[in-house]
C-alpha positions as CSV (number, residue, x, y, z in Angstrom):
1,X,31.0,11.3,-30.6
2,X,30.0,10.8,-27.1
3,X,30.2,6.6,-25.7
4,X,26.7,7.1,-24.7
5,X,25.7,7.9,-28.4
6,X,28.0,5.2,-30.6
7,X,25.4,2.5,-32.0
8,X,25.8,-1.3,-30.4
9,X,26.7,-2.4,-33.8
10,X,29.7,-0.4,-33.4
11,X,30.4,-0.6,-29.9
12,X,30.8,-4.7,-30.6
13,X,33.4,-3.6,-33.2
14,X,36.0,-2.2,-30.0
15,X,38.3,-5.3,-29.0
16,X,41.1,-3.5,-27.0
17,X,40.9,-2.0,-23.8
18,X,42.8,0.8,-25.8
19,X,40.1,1.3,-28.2
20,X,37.4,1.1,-25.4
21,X,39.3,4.4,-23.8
22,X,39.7,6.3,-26.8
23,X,35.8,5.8,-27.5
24,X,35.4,7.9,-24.4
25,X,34.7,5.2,-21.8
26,X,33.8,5.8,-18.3
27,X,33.0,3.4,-15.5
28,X,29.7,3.4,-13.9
29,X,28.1,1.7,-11.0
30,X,24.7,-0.7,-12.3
31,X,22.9,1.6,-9.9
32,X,24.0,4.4,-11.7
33,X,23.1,3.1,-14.6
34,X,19.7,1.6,-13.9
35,X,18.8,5.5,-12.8
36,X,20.5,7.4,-15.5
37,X,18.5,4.9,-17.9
38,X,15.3,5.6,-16.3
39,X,16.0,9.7,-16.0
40,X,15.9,9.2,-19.9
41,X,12.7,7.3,-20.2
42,X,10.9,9.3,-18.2
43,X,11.9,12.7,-19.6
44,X,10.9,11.0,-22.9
45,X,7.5,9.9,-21.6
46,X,8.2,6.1,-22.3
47,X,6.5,3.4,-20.4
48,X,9.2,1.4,-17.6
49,X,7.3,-1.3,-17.4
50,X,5.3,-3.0,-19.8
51,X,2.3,-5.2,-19.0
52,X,2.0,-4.4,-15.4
53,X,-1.2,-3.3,-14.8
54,X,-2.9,-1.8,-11.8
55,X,0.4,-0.4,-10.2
56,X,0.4,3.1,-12.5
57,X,-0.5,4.6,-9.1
58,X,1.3,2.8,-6.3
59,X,3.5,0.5,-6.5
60,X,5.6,2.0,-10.1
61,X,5.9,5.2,-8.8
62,X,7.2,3.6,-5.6
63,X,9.8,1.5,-7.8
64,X,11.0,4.7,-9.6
65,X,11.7,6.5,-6.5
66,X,13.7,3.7,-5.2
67,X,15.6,3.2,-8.2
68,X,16.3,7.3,-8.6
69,X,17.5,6.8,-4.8
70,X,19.7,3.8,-5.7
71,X,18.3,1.4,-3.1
72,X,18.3,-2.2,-3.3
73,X,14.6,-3.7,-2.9
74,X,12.3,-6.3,-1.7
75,X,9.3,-6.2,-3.5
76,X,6.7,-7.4,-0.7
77,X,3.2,-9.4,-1.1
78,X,1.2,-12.4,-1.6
79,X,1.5,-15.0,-4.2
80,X,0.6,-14.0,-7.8
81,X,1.2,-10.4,-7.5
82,X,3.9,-9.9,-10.2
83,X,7.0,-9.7,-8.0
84,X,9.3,-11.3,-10.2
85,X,7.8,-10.2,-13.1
86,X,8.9,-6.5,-11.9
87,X,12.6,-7.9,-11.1
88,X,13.0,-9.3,-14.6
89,X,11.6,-5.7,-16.4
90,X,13.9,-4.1,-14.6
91,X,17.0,-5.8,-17.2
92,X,15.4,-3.5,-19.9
93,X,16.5,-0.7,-18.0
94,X,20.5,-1.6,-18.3
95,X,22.9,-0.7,-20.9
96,X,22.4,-3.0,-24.2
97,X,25.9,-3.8,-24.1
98,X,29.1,-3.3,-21.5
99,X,32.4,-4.0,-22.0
100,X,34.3,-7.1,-19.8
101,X,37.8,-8.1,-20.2
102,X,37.3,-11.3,-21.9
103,X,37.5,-14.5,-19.7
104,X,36.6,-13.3,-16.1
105,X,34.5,-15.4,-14.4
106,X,33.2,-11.4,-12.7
107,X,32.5,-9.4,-15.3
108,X,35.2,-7.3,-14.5
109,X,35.2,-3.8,-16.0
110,X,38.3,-3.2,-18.7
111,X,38.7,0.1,-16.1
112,X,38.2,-1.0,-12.7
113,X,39.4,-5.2,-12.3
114,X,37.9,-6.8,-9.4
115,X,39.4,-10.1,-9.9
116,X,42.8,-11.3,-9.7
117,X,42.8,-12.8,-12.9
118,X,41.5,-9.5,-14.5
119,X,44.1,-7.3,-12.8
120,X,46.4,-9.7,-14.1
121,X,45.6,-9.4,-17.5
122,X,45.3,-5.2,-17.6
123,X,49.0,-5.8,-16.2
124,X,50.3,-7.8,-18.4
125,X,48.9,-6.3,-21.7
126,X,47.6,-3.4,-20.7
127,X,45.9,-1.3,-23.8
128,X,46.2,-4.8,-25.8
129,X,44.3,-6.2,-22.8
130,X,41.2,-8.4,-24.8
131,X,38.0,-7.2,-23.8
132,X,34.4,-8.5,-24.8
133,X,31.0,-7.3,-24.7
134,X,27.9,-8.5,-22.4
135,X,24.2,-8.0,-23.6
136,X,22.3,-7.3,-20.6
137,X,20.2,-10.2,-20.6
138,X,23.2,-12.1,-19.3
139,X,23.3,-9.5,-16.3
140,X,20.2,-10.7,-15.0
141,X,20.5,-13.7,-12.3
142,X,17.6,-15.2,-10.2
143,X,17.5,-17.8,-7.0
144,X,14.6,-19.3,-5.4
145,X,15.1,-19.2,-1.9
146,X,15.1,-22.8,-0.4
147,X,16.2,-24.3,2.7
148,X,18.9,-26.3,0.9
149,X,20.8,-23.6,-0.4
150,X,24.2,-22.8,0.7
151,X,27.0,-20.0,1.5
152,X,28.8,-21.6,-1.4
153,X,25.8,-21.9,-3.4
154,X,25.6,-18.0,-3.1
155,X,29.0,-16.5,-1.8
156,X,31.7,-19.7,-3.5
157,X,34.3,-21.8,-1.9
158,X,37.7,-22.8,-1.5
159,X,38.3,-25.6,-4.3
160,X,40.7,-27.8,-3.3
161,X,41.2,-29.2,-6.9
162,X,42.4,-25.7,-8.2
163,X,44.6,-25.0,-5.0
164,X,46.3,-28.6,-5.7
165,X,46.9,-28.1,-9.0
166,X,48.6,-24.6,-8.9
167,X,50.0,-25.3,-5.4
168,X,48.4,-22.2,-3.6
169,X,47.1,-22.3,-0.2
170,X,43.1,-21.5,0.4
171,X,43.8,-17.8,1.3
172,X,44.6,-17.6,-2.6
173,X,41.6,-15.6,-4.2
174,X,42.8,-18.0,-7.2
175,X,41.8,-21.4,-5.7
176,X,38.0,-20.0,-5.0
177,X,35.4,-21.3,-6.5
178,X,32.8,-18.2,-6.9
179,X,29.2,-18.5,-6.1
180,X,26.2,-17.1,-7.7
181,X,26.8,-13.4,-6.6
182,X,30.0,-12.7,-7.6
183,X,29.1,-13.7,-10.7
184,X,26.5,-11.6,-10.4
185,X,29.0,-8.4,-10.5
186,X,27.5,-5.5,-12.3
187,X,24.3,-6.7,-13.0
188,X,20.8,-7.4,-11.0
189,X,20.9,-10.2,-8.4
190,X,17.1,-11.7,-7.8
191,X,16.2,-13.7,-4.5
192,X,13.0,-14.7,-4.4
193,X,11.1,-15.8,-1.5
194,X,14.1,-14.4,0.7
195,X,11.9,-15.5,3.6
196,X,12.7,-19.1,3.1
197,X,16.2,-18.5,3.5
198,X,17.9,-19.9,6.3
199,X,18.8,-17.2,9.0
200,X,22.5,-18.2,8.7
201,X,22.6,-17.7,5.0
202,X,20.5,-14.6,5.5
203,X,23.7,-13.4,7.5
204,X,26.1,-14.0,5.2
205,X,24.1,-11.3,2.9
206,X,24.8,-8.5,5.7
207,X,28.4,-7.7,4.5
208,X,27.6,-8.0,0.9
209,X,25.0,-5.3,1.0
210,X,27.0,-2.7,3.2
211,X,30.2,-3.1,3.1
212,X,31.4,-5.4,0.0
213,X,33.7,-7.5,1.6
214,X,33.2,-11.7,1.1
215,X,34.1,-14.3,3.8
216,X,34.9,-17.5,2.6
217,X,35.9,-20.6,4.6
218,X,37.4,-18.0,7.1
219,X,39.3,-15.6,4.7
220,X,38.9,-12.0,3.8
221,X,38.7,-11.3,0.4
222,X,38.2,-7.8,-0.2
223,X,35.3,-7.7,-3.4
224,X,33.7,-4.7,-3.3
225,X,31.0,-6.0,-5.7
226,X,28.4,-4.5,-7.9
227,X,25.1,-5.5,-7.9
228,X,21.2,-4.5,-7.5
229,X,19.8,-6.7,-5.3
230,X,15.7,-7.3,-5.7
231,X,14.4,-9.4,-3.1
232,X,10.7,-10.7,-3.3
233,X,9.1,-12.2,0.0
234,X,5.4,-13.2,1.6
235,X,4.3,-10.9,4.1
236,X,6.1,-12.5,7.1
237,X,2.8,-13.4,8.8
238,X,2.1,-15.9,5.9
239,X,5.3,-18.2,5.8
240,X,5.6,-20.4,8.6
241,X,9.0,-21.6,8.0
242,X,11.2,-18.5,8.4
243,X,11.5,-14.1,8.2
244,X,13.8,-11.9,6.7
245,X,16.1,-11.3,10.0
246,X,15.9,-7.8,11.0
247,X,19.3,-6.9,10.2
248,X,19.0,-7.9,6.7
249,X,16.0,-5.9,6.5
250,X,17.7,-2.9,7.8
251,X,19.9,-3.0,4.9
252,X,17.5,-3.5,2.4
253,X,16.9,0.2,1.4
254,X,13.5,0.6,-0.1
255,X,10.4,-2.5,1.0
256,X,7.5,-1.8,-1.6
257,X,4.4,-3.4,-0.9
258,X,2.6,-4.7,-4.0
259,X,-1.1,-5.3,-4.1
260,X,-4.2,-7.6,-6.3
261,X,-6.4,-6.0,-9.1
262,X,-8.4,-3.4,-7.4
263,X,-11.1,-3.5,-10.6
264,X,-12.8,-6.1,-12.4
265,X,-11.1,-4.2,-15.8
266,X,-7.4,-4.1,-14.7
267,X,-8.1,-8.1,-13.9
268,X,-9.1,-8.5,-17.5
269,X,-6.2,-6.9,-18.9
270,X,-4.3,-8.6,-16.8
271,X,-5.6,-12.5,-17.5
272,X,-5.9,-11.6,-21.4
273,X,-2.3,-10.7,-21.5
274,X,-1.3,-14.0,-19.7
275,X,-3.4,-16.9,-20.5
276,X,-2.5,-19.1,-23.4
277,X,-4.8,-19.0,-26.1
278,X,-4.4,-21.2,-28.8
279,X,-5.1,-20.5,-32.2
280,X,-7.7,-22.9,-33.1
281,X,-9.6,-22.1,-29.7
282,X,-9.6,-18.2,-31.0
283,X,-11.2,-19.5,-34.3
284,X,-13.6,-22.0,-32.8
285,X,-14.7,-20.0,-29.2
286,X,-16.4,-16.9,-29.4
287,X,-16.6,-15.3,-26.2
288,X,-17.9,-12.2,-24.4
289,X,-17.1,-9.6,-21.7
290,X,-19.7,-10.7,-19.5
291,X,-17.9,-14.6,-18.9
292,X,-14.7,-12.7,-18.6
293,X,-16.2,-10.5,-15.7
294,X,-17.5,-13.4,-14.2
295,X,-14.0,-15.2,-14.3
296,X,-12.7,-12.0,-12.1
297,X,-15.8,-11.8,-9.7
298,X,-14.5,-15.4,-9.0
299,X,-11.1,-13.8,-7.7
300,X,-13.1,-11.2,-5.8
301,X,-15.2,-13.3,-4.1
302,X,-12.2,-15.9,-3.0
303,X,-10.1,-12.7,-1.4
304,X,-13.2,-12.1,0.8
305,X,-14.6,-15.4,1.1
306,X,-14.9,-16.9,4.6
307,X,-14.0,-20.2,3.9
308,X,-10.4,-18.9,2.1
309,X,-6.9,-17.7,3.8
310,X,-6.9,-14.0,3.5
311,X,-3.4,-14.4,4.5
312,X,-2.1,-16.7,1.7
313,X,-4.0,-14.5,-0.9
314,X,-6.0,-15.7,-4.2
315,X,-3.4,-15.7,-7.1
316,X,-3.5,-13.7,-10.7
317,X,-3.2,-17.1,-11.7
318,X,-6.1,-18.6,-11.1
319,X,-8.5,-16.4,-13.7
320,X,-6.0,-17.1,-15.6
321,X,-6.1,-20.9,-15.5
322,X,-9.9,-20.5,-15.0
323,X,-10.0,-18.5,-18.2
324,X,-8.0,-21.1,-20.2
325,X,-10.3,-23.8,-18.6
326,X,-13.1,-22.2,-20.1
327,X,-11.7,-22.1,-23.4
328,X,-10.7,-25.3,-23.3
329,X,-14.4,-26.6,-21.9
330,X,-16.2,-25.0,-25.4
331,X,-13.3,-26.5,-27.7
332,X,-14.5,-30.0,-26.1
333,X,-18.0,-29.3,-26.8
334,X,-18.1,-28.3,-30.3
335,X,-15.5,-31.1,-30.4
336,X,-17.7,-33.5,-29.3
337,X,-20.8,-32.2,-31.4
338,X,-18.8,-31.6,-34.5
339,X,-19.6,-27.8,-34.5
340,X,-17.1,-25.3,-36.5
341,X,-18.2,-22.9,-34.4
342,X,-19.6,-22.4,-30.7
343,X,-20.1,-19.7,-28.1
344,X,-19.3,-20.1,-24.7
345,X,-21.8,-20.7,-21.9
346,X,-22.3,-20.8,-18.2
347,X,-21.9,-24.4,-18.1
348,X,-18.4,-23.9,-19.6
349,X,-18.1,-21.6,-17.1
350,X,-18.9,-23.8,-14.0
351,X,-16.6,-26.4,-15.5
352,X,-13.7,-24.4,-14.7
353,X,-14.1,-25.8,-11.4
354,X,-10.1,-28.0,-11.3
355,X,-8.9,-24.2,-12.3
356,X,-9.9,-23.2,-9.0
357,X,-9.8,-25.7,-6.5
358,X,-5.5,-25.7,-6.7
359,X,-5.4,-21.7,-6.4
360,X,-7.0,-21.6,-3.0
361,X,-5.7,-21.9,0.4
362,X,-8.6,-22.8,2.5
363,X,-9.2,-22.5,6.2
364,X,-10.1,-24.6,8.8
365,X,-14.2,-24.1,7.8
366,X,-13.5,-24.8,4.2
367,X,-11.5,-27.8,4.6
368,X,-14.7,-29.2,5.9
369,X,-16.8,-28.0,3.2
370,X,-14.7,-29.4,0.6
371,X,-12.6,-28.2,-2.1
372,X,-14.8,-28.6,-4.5
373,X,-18.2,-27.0,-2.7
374,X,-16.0,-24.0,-1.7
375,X,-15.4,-23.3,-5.5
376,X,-19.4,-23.8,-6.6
377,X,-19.7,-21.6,-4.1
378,X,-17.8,-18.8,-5.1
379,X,-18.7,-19.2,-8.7
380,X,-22.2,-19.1,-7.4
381,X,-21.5,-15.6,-5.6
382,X,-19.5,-14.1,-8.5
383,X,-23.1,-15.1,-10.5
384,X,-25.3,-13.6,-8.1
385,X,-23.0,-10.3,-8.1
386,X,-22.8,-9.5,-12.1
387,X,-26.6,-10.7,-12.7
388,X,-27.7,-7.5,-10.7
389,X,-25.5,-6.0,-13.3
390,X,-27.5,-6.7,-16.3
391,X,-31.2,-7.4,-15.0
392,X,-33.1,-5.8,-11.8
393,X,-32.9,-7.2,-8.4
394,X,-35.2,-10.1,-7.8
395,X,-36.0,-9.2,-4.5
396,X,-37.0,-5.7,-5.2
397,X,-39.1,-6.8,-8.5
398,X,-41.3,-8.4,-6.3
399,X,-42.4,-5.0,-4.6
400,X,-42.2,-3.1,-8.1
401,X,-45.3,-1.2,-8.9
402,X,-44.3,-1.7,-12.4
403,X,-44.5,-5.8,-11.8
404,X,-42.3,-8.3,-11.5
405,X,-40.3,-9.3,-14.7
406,X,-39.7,-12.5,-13.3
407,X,-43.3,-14.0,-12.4
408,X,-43.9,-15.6,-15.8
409,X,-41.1,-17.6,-15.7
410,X,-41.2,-18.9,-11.6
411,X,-44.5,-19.5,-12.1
412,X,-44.0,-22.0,-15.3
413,X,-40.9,-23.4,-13.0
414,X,-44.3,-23.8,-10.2
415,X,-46.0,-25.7,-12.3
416,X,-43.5,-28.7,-11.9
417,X,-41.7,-28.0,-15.0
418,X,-38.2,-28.5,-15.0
419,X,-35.1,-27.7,-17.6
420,X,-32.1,-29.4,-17.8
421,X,-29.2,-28.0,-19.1
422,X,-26.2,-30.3,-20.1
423,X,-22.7,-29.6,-20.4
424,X,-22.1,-31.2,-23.7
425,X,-25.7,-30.5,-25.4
426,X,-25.5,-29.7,-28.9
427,X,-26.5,-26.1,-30.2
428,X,-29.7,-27.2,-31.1
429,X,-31.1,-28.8,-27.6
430,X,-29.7,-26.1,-25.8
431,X,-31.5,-23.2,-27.8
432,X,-34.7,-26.0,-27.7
433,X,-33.9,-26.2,-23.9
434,X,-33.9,-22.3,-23.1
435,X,-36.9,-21.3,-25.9
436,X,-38.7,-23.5,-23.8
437,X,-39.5,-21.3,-20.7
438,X,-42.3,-18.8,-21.1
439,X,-40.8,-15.5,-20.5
440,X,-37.5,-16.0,-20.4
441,X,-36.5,-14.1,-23.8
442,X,-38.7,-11.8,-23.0
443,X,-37.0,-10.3,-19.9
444,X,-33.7,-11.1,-21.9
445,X,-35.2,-8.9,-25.1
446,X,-36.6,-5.8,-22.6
447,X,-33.1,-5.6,-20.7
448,X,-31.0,-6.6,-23.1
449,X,-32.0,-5.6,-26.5
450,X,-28.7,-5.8,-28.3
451,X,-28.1,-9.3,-27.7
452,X,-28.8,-11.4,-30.5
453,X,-28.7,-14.9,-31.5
454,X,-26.2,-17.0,-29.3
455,X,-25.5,-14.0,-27.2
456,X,-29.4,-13.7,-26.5
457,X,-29.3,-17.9,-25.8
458,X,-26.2,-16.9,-23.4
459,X,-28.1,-14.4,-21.6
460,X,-31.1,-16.5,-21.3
461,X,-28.9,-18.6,-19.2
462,X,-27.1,-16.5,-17.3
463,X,-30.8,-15.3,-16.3
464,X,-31.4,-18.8,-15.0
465,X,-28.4,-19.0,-13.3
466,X,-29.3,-15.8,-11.4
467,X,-32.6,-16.4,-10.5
468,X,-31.1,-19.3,-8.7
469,X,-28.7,-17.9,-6.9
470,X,-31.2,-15.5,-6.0
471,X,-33.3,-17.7,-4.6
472,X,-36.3,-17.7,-7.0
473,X,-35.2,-21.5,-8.6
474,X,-33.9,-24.4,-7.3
475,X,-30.4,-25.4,-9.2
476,X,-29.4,-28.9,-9.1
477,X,-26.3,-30.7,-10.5
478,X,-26.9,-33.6,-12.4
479,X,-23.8,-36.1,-13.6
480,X,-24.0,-34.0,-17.1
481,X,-24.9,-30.7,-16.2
482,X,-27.6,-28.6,-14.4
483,X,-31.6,-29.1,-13.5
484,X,-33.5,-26.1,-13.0
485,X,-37.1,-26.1,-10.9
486,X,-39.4,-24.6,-8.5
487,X,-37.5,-23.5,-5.5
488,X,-39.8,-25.3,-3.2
489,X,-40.1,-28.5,-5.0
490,X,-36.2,-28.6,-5.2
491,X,-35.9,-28.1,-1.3
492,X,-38.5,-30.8,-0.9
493,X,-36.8,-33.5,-3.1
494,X,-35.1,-36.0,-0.9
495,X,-32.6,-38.1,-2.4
496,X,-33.5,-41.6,-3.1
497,X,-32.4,-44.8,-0.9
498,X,-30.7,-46.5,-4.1
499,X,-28.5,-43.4,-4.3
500,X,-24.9,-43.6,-2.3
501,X,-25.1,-40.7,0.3
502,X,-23.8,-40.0,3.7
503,X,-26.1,-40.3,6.8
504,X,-25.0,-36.2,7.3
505,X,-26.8,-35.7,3.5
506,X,-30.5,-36.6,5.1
């Protein structure tokens, strides 16, 4: 039987490094083996990387290529763009299982020792030599690059402790005390925001990934190491405090740019996969495709916004802590109202607001605005952008020969009626609250005929909501929720003097 083909139940059974040569053993690079693994999987058709969505086109085909080529990587773009989520999928492409002689600290291979300690023991017991067996998962090692960390953090050092106690000088390999890439050998080394790594530690990657050789405290050792390195990094314009020094990234083989969501649907599949639903919210929140649209448009609107740093980016993770917000908001409500059951609404919606304020780097302009007012506003955009996707164009109804679906309910709001819509309003008053307005399930009914009960309620609000973001009704927050009126009555409404306000607000 071939090694390739002997189960792992009975690879785990070989002991001896005699046993591991008469099963047909061969040593193999980790590069080798990361591309022979994926040679396999694509001739079978399988998928390389699970859950990453959005990158079938670019930036996996990209990955595959470097990986056939053997290339070490940096994986290149903003925050919240599944960088390190790559780097870790890439363990699945290893062996299950390779043999080490039992007790390196380096993982050596039974074949080919790299340590002293290792050549040693294949010397001294040679096809009795011990060997054990590593599960890939422990082949995997990740650093986040800080300005704290050290050569020996990465590289090792001379331990004065071991050269005392077997009286060796510190040009003994023995009395070194390995960092985290040597232990790294054979397996998949991770740096992740390489461009906050000192320039000086940068440096003392440049042997490592050309030639193999390791300096420490001013003595060769010659360790021609194993590894696939993956580097992620910010685009170098972003990070103020450092780059990737251009020799390093002359020997980094293969730079892959990675990229958002470029569709409302991928950013779905992407935020249902992540967010943390918990069971009883599944049971007690019924939701719909429309509030998760809206949760992306958010995203959208932030990457393009004025007031927000296109340079620092709008993280996956903040549709995806919106998204759990929103959950979160409903549980409260029926919580608060003693309902089994409830179905989310726009005021959950809005109150996702702390979901977005953290996940935004704002400018100069949107400092001023606020934190706060920069998220109603892009919630307010995201509104105005999906309403036109459901109901006709406000503006254009009022020139439709056919007349405008809208006038009914503007004119009942001209009339100096007003609806307020609170945040933790029972079932009841809210249906009460929306049945209220002439014409308002009407235009829901003609252009959206399969919604029924609370989705019909739902859509009646999201209605609202677009009209006044259209600019057909006035929208004003109230301590508990939202007050809808006229759009000229709500521009006319000064603020009263028993009401705390800044001389700017009059």
């Amino acid at each position: 039987m071939n090694y390739k083909d002997i189960p792992a139940e009975n690879l785990l059974k070989i002991k001896t490094l005699g046993q591991l040569r008469a099963a047909g053993y061969e040593p193999q690079t980790v590069k080798q083996e990361l591309r022979r693994n994926l040679i396999t999987k694509l001739q079978r058709k399988e998928e390389v990387f699970p859950g990453i969505w959005g990158y079938e086109e670019t930036v996996v085909p990209d990955l595959q290529r470097a990986i056939l080529s053997m290339h070490h990587i940096n994986l290149l773009g903003l925050r919240g763009q599944a960088k390190t989520r790559i780097a870790r999928l890439m363990v699945d492409l290893l062996d299950e299982y390779i043999p080490v002689v039992q007790g390196s600290e380096l993982n050596d291979d039974p074949l080919q020792p790299l340590s002293r300690f290792a050549k040693d023991q294949v010397h001294e017991h040679g096809d009795d030599t011990p060997i054990s067996w590593m599960h890939r998962s422990d082949r995997y090692t990740e650093k986040l690059a800080t300005p704290d960390v050290s050569v020996a953090d990465l590289i090792g050092d001379a331990d004065p402790i071991k050269a005392a106690t077997l009286k060796l000088p510190y040009s003994d390999e023995r009395v070194i005390h390995f960092g985290l890439i040597p232990r790294s050998h054979r397996g998949i080394f991770v740096i992740n925001e390489l461009p906050d790594l000192q320039a000086r530690i940068q440096v003392a990657l440049f042997n490592i990934l050309q030639e193999g050789d390791i300096q420490i405290r001013g003595f060769k050792v010659r360790l021609p190491l194993d590894i696939q390195f993956v580097f992620t990094a910010n685009p170098e314009d972003y990070t103020n405090r450092g780059s990737i020094v251009t020799p390093l990234k002359d020997r980094i083989d293969s730079q892959i740019i990675t990229h958002y969501p470029k569709s409302i649907e991928i950013g779905k599949k992407i935020t249902k996969q992540e967010a943390h639903v918990k069971e009883e919210q599944e049971e007690l929140v019924i939701t719909n495709d429309i509030i998760s649209d809206l949760i992306e448009q958010v995203a959208f609107e932030a990457r393009e916004s004025e007031y927000v740093d296109a340079k620092s980016g709008v993280s996956a993770r903040l549709t995806i802590s919106a998204f759990e917000s929103l959950l979160s908001a409903a549980e409260r409500r029926a919580l608060l109202n003693g309902e089994s059951k409830t179905y989310v609404r726009l005021s959950d919606f809005l109150n996702t607001i702390p979901a977005v304020t953290g996940k935004v780097e704002l400018v100069y302009e949107g400092e001023q605005e606020g934190a706060g007012h920069v998220a109603q506003v892009l919630m307010g955009k995201a509104i105005r952008t999906q309403f036109l996707q459901y109901f006709p164009d406000p503006d254009k109804a009022k020139k439709s020969k056919e007349g405008n679906p809208y006038k009914k309910i503007t004119d009942w709001f001209g009339d100096g009626n007003t609806v307020d819509i609170l945040n933790d309003a029972p079932a009841s008053e809210y249906k009460k609250a929306l049945q209220a307005i002439p014409g308002l399930s009407e235009l829901v009914e003609k252009h959206r005929s399969d919604a029924k009960g609370e989705e019909k309620l739902f859509m009646m609000e999201f209605a609202l909501h677009g009209l006044a973001e259209h600019s057909q009704l006035s929208k004003n927050r109230l301590s508990t929720g939202l007050q809808f009126k006229d759009l000229l009555s709500g521009m006319f409404t000064m603020p009263s003097f028993g009401e705390e306000e800044d001389e700017d607000d009059f």
